[in-house]
Backbone as ProteinMPNN parsed JSONL, in Angstrom:
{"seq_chain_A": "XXXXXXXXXXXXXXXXXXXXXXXXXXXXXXXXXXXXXXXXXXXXXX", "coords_chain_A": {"N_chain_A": [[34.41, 23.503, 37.393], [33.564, 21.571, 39.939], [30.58, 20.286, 41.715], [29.922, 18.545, 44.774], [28.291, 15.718, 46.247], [27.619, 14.603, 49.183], [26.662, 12.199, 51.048], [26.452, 10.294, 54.482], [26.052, 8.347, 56.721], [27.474, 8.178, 59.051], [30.697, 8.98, 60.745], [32.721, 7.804, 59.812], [32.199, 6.87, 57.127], [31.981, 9.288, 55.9], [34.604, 10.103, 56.18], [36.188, 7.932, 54.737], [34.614, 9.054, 52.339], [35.969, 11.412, 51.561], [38.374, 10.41, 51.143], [38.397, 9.479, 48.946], [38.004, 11.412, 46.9], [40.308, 12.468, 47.041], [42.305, 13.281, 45.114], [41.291, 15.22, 44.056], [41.355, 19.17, 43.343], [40.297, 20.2, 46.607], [38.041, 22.896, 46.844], [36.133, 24.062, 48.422], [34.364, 22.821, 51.177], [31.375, 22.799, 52.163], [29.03, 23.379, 54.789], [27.693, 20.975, 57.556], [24.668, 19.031, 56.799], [22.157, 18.026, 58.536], [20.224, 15.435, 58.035], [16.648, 13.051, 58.229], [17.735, 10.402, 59.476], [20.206, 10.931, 58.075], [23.548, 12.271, 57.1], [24.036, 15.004, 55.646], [26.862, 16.709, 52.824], [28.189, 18.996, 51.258], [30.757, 19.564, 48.045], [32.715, 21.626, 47.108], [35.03, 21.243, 44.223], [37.861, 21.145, 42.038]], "CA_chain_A": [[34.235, 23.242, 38.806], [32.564, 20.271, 40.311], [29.831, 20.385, 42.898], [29.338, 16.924, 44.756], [26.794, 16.13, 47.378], [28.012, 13.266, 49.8], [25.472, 11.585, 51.975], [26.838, 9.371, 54.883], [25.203, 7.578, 58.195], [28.716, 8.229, 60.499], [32.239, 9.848, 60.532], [33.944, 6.635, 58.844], [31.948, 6.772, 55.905], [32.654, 10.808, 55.338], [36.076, 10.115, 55.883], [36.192, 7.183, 53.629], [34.525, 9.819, 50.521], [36.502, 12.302, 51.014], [39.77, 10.302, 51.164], [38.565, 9.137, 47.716], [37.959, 12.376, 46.209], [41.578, 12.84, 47.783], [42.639, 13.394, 43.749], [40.845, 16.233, 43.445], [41.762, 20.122, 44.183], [38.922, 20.901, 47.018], [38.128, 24.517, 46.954], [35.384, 24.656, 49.534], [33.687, 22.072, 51.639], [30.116, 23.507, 53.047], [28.345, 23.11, 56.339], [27.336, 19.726, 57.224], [23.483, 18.978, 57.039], [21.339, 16.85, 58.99], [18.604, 15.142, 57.065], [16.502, 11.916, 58.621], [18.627, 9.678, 59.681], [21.606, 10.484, 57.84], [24.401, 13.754, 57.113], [24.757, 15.514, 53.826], [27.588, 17.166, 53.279], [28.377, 20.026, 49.686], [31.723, 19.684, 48.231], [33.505, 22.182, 45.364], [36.31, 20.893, 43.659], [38.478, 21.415, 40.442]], "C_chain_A": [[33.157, 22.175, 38.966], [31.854, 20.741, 41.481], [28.949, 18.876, 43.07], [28.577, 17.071, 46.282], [27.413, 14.571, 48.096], [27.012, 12.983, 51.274], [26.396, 10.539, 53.534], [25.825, 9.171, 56.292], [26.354, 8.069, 59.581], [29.698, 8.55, 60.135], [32.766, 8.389, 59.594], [33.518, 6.566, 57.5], [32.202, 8.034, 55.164], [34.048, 10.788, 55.31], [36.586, 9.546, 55.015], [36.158, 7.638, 51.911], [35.092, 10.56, 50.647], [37.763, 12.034, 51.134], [39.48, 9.718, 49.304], [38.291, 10.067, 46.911], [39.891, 13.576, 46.674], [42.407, 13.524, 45.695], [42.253, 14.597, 43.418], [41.343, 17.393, 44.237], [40.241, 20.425, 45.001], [38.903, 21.982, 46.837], [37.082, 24.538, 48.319], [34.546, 23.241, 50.045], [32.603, 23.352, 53.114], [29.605, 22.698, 54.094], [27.36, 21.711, 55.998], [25.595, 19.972, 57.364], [22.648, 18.061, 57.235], [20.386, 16.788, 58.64], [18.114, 13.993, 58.383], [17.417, 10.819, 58.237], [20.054, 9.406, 58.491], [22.295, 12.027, 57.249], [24.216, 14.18, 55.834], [25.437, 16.972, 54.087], [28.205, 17.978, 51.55], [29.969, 20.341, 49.525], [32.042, 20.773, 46.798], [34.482, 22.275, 45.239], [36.346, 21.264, 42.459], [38.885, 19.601, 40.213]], "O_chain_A": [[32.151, 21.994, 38.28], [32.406, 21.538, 42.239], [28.095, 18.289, 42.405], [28.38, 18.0, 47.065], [27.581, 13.57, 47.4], [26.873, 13.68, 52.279], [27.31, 9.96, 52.948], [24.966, 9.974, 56.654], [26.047, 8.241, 60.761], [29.807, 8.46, 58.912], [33.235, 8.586, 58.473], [34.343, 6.227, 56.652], [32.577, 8.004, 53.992], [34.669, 11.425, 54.459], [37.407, 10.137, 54.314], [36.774, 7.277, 50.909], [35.123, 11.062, 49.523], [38.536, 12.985, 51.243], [40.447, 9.615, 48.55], [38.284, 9.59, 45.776], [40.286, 14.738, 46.59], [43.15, 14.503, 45.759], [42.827, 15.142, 42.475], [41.725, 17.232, 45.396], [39.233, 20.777, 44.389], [40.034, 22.377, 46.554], [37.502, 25.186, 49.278], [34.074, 22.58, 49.121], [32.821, 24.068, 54.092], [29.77, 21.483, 54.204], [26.688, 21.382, 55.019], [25.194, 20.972, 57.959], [22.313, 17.28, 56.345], [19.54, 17.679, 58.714], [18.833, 13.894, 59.377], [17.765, 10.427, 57.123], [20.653, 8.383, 58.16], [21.483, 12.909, 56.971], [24.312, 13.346, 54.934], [25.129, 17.9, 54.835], [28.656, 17.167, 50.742], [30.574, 21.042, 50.336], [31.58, 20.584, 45.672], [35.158, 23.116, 45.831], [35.39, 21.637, 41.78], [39.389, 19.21, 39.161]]}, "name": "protein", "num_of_chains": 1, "seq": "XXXXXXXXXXXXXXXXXXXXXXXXXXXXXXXXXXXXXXXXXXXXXX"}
Protein backbone atom coordinates (compact mmCIF):
# COMPACT_ATOMS: atom_id res chain seq x y z
CA UNK A 1 0.00 0.00 0.00
CA UNK A 2 1.03 3.47 -0.88
CA UNK A 3 0.42 6.53 1.23
CA UNK A 4 0.82 9.90 -0.81
CA UNK A 5 0.49 13.38 0.52
CA UNK A 6 -0.65 15.92 -2.27
CA UNK A 7 -0.25 19.58 -1.59
CA UNK A 8 -2.12 22.03 -4.00
CA UNK A 9 -2.97 26.04 -3.98
CA UNK A 10 -6.73 25.43 -5.87
CA UNK A 11 -9.23 22.77 -7.18
CA UNK A 12 -7.41 22.52 -10.74
CA UNK A 13 -4.28 21.51 -9.38
CA UNK A 14 -6.00 18.58 -7.02
CA UNK A 15 -7.81 17.57 -9.88
CA UNK A 16 -4.89 17.60 -12.16
CA UNK A 17 -2.91 14.95 -9.25
CA UNK A 18 -5.37 12.92 -8.84
CA UNK A 19 -6.23 12.43 -12.54
CA UNK A 20 -2.55 11.38 -12.69
CA UNK A 21 -2.56 8.93 -10.02
CA UNK A 22 -5.74 7.88 -12.15
CA UNK A 23 -3.52 4.35 -12.68
CA UNK A 24 -3.65 3.52 -9.41
CA UNK A 25 -6.38 1.43 -7.25
CA UNK A 26 -7.42 4.35 -4.58
CA UNK A 27 -8.58 2.75 -1.44
CA UNK A 28 -9.18 5.80 0.69
CA UNK A 29 -8.76 9.47 0.13
CA UNK A 30 -8.65 11.45 3.71
CA UNK A 31 -10.04 14.77 4.82
CA UNK A 32 -8.70 17.71 3.15
CA UNK A 33 -6.30 19.96 5.30
CA UNK A 34 -5.74 23.51 5.37
CA UNK A 35 -2.18 24.55 5.98
CA UNK A 36 -0.86 28.41 5.22
CA UNK A 37 -1.72 29.25 2.18
CA UNK A 38 -2.19 26.07 0.59
CA UNK A 39 -4.50 22.38 0.93
CA UNK A 40 -3.01 19.05 1.79
CA UNK A 41 -4.75 16.34 0.97
CA UNK A 42 -3.74 11.99 2.29
CA UNK A 43 -4.18 9.50 -0.36
CA UNK A 44 -4.05 5.32 0.05
CA UNK A 45 -3.61 3.45 -2.91
CA UNK A 46 -2.53 -0.09 -4.20
Amino acid sequence: MLKIKISYKNEEEKQRALQALSGLKIIKIGKEQVKKGHKNIYINAE
